[in-house]
Structure formats: C-alpha cells, structure tokens
C-alpha positions in Angstrom: -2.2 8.5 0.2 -4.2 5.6 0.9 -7.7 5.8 -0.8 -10.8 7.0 1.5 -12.7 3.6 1.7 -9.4 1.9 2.7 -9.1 0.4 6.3 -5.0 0.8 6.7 -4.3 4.2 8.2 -0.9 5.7 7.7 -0.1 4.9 11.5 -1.2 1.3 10.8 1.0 0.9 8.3 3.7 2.4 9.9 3.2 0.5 12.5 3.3 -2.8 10.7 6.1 -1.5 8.7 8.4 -1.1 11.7 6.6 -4.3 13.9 9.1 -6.4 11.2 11.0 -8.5 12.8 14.0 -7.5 10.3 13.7 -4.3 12.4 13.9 -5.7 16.0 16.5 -7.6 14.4 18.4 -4.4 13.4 18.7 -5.6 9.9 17.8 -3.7 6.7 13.8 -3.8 4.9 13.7 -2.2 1.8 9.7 -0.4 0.3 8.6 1.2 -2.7 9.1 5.3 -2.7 5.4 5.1 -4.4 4.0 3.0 -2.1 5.4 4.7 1.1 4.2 8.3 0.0 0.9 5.9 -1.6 0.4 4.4 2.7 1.9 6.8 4.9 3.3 9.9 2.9 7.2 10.8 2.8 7.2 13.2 5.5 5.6 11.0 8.0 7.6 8.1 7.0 10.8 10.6 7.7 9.6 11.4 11.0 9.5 7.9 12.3 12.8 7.2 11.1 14.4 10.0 12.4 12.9 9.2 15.8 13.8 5.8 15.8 17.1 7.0 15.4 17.3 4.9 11.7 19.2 5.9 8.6 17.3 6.1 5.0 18.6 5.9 1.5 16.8 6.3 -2.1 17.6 4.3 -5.2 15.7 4.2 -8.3 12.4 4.3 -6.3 13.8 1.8 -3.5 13.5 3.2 -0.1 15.9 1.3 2.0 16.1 1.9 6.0 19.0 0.5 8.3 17.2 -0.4 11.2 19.6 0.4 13.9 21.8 3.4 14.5 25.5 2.2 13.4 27.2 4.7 11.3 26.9 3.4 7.9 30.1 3.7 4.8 30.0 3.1 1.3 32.8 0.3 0.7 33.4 1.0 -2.9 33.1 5.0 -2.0 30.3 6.9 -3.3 30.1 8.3 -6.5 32.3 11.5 -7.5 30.3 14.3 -6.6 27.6 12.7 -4.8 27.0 14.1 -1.3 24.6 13.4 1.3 21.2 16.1 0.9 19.5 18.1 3.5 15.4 17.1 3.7 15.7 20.7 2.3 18.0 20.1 -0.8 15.4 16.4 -1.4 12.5 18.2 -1.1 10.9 16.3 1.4 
C-alpha cells in the first residue's frame, strides 16, 4: 500500500488511473501488478473494474484492463489447458 506520509490515496489513484483518456476512449492501459496492489491494493482495483463493467488480464506482472465492455477472444486461441479463474481460484 502506499506509504503513510504519502499524499496519493488509493481513491486518488484510482481515480487518476481511470480519468485516462485511453479509458474514455475505450482503449486498453496496461500497470504494474506491484504497483496497483503498492497504490490502491488488488481487491480495490477489482472492484472498480468490475463496476465499470471492464475486463482484466494478468501477464508476467502486467495488469492489462479493456476499457469498455466488448466481449473479448483470443485470435491465436489460448493456451491448452488454460481457462479463465474465479477471484476465488486467483486468490484475490
């Protein structure tokens, strides 16, 4: 989490985060797993997706959101046996 003497609070951030104009643009922005958890912790982050109606995905530490609601595909397939996880199966 961000560090006590910091100004930015975690709705601050968030709040810059999705004021990008890549969002109102319903394009794609792309953060840091350590720096989202570091700002405004995973389970916040979540939340504001999922009420935005957005669609999340986790590479290698990458956090990328689709900021609009179209159904996304994979167009070379996803890998054998990869599946989508609950926030259960995640752990977040």
């Amino acid at each position: 989490m961000i560090p006590a003497h910091s100004p930015l609070t975690p709705e601050n951030w968030l709040r810059d985060l999705f004021d990008a104009q890549a969002v109102r643009d319903g394009a794609v922005i792309r953060r840091k797993a350590r720096d989202i958890e570091r700002y405004a912790g995973m389970d916040r982050f979540l939340a504001e997706v999922r009420r935005r109606g957005f669609q999340v995905a986790e590479n290698s530490g990458q956090i990328v959101i689709f900021c609009n609601r179209a159904q996304g595909r994979w167009l070379t397939g996803p890998p054998a046996g990869l599946r989508a996880l609950s926030l259960q199966e995640s752990g977040t």
